[in-house]
TIVEXGU-764805 format. One line per 5 residues: their letters; for each residue x, y, z of N, C-alpha, C. Coordinates in pm, 1 decimal. Example, Ala and Ser with C-alpha at 12.3 -4.5 7.8 and 13.67 -1.06 7.14 Angstrom:
AS> 1319.0:-569.0:780.0:1230.0:-450.0:780.0:1320.0:-330.0:780.0  1285.0:-225.0:708.0:1367.0:-106.0:714.0:1290.0:3.0:787.0
//
This chain:
XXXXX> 9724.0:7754.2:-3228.2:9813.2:7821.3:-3136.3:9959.2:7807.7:-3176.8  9996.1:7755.5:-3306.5:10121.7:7717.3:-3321.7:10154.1:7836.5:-3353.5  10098.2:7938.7:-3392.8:10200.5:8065.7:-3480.4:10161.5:8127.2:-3329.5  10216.2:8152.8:-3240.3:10230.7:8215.6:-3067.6:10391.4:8218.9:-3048.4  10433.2:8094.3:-3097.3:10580.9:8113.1:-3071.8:10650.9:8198.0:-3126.7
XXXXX> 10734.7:8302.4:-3014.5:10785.2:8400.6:-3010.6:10757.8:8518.1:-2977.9  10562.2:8516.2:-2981.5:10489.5:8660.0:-3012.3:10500.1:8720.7:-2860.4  10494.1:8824.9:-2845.9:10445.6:8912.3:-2667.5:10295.8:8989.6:-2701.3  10235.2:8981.8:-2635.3:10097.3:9028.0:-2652.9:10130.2:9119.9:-2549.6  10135.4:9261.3:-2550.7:10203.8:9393.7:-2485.4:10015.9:9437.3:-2501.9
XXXXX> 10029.5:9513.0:-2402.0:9861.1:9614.7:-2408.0:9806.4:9586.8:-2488.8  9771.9:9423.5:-2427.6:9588.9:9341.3:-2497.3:9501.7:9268.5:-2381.0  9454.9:9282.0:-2433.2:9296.0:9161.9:-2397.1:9302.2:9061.5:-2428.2  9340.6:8937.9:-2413.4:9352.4:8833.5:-2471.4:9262.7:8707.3:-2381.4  9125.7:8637.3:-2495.6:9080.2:8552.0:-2467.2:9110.2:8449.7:-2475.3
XXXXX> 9101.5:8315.2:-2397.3:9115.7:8179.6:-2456.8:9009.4:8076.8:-2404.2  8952.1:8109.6:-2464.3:8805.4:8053.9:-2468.3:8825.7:7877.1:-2482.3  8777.3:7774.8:-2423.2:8759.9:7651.0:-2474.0:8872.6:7591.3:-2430.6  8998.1:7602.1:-2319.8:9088.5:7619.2:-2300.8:9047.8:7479.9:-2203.8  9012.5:7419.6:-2192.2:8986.2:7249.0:-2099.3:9071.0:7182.4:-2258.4
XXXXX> 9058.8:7230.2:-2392.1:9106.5:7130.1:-2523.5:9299.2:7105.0:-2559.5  9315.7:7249.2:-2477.3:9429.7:7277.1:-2511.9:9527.4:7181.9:-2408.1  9672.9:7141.2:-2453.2:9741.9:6991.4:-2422.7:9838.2:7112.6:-2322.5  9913.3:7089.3:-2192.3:10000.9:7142.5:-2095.7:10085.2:7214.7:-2204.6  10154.1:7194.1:-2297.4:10215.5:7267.1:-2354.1:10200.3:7397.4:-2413.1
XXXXX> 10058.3:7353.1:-2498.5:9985.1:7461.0:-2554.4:9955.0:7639.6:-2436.4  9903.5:7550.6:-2332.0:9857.8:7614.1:-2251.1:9987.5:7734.7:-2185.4  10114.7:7640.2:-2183.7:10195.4:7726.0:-2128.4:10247.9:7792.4:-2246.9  10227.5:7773.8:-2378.4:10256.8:7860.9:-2439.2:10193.7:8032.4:-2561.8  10060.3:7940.6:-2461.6:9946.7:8107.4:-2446.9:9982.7:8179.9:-2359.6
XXXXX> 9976.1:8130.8:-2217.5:10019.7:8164.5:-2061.7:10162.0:8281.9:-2092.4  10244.7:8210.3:-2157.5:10336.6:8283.4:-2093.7:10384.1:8401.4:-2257.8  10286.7:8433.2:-2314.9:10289.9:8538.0:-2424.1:10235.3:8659.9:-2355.1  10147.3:8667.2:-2222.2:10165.2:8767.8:-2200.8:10276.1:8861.6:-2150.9  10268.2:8984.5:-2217.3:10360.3:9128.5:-2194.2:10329.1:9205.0:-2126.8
XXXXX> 10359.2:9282.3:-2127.0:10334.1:9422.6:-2025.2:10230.5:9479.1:-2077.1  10163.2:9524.7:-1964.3:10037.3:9606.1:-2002.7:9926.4:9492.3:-2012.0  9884.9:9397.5:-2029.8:9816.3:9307.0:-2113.3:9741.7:9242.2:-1962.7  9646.2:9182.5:-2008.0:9593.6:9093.5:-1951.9:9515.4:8942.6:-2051.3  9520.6:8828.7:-1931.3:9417.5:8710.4:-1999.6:9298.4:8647.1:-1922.7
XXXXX> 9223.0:8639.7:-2024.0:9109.7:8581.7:-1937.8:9082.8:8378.5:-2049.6  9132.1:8295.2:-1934.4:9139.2:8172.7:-1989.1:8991.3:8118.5:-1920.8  8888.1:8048.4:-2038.8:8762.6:7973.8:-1984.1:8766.5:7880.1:-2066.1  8693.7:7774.7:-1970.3:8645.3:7629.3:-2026.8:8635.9:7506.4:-1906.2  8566.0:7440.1:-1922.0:8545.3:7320.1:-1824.0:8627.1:7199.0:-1811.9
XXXXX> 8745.1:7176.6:-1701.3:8822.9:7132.9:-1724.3:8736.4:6953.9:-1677.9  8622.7:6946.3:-1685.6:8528.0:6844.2:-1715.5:8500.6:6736.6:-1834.8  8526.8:6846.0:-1920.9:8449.2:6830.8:-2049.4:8542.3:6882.3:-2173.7  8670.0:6824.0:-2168.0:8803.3:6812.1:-2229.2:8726.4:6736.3:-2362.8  8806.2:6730.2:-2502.7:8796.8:6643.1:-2584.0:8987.3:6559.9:-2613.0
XXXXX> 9061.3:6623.4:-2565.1:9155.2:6554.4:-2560.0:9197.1:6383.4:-2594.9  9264.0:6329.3:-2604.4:9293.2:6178.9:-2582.7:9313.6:6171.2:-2466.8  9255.0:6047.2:-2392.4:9269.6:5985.0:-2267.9:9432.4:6040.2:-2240.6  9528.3:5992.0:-2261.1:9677.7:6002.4:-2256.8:9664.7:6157.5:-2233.7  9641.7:6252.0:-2276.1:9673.2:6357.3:-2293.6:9596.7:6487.1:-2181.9
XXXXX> 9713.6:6512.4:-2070.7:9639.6:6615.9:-1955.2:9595.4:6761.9:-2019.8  9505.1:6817.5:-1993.7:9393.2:6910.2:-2018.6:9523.0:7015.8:-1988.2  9536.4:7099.3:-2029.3:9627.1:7222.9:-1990.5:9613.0:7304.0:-1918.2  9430.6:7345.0:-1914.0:9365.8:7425.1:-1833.6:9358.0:7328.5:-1669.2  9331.2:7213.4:-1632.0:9312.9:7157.2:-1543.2:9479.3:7169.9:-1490.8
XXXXX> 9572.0:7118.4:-1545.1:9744.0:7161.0:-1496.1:9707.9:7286.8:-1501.9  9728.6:7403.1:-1524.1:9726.5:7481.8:-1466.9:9645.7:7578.2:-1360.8  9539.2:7526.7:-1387.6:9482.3:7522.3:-1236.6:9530.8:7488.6:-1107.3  9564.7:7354.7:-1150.4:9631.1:7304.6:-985.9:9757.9:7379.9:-962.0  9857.9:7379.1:-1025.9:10012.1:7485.9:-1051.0:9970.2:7610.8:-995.6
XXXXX> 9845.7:7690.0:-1036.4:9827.7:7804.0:-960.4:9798.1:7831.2:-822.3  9696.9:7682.9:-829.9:9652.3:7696.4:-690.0:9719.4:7744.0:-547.3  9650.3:7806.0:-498.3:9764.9:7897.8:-316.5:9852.1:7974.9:-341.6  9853.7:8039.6:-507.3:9919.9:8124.9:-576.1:9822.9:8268.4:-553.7  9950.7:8371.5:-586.9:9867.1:8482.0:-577.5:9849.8:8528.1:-736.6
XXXXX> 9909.3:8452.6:-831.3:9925.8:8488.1:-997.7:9755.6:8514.9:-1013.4  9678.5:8490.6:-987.2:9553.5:8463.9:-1076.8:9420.5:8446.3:-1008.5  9325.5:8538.7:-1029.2:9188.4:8511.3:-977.4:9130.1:8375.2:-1030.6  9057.3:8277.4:-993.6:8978.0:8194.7:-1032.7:8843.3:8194.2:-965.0  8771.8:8193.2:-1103.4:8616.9:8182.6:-1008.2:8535.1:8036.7:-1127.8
XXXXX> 8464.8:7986.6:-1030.3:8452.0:7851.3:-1105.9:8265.9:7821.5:-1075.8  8233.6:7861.5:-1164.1:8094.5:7867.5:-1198.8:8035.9:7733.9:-1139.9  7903.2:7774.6:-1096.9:7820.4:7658.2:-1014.6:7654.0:7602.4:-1152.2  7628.1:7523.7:-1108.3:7529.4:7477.2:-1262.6:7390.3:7575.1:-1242.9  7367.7:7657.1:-1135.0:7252.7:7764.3:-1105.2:7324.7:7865.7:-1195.4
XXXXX> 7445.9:7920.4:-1204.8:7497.3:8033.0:-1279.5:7512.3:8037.1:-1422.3  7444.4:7891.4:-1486.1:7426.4:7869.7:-1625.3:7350.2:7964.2:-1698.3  7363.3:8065.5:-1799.7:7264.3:8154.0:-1833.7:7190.8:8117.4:-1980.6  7261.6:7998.4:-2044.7:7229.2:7933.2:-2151.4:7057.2:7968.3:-2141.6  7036.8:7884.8:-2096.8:6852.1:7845.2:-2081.3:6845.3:7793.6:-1965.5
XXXXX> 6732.2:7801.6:-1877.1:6689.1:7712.1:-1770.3:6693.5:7519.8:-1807.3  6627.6:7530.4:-1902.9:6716.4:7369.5:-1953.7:6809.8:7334.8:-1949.0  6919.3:7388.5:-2000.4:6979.1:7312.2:-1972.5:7103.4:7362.6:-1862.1  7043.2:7434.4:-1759.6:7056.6:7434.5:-1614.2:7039.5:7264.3:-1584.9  6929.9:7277.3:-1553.7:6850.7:7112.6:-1549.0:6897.7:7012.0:-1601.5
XXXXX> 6991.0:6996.8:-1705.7:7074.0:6885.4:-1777.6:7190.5:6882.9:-1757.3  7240.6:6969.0:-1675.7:7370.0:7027.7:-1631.4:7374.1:6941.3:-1494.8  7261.1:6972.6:-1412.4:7248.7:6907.3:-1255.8:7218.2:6774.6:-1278.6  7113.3:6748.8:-1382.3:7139.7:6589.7:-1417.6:7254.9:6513.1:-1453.9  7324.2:6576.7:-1536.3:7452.4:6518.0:-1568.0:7523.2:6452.5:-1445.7
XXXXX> 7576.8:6594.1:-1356.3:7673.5:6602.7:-1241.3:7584.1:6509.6:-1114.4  7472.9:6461.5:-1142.1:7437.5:6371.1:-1032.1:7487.5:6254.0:-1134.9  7431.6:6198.0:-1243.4:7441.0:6068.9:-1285.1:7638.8:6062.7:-1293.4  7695.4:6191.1:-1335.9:7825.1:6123.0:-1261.9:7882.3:6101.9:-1115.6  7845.9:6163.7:-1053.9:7851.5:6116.2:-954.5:7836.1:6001.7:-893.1
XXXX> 7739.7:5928.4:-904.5:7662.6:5782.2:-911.7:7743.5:5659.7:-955.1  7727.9:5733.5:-1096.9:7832.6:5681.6:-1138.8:7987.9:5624.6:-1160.6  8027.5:5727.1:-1081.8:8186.5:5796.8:-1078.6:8269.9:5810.2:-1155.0  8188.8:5866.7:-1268.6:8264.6:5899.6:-1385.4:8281.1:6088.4:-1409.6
//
């Protein structure tokens, strides 16, 4: 994402797929390349970051920043709406109980 600085993305489509990896900075500096005409669609599980401990998820900050905002639809997938495989539906709900339990 380093070559973004400066660019305007004017009448595009722009994905950012995997976007739980990207660091607050990064994020605001996808975020705010859109131009006129354009739209973005940002996905990823702000769960399941690979980040450094130290380091906040970009997608999770901006989530909360949007939140009670009118900037942005969010819709936030439930572990039944998994279309992967029915497996790992099932490893998905296992997970989110053993953290839970856990409280991790």
């Amino acid at each position: 994402m380093g070559r973004l600085r400066g660019r305007t993305f004017n009448n595009a489509f722009v994905i950012l797929d995997e976007a739980q990896n990207t660091t607050v900075g990064k994020m605001r500096m996808a975020v705010t390349r859109v131009g006129r005409g354009a739209r973005i669609v940002i996905t990823g599980d702000p769960n399941q970051t690979d980040l450094y401990e130290k380091e906040t998820s970009g997608l999770a900050h901006l989530l909360r920043i949007i939140e009670g905002t009118d900037i942005a639809s969010v819709h936030r997938f439930e572990n039944k709406e998994v279309v992967r495989s029915n497996l790992v539906r099932r490893l998905e709900e296992l997970y989110s109980q053993s953290a839970a339990a856990d409280g991790t």
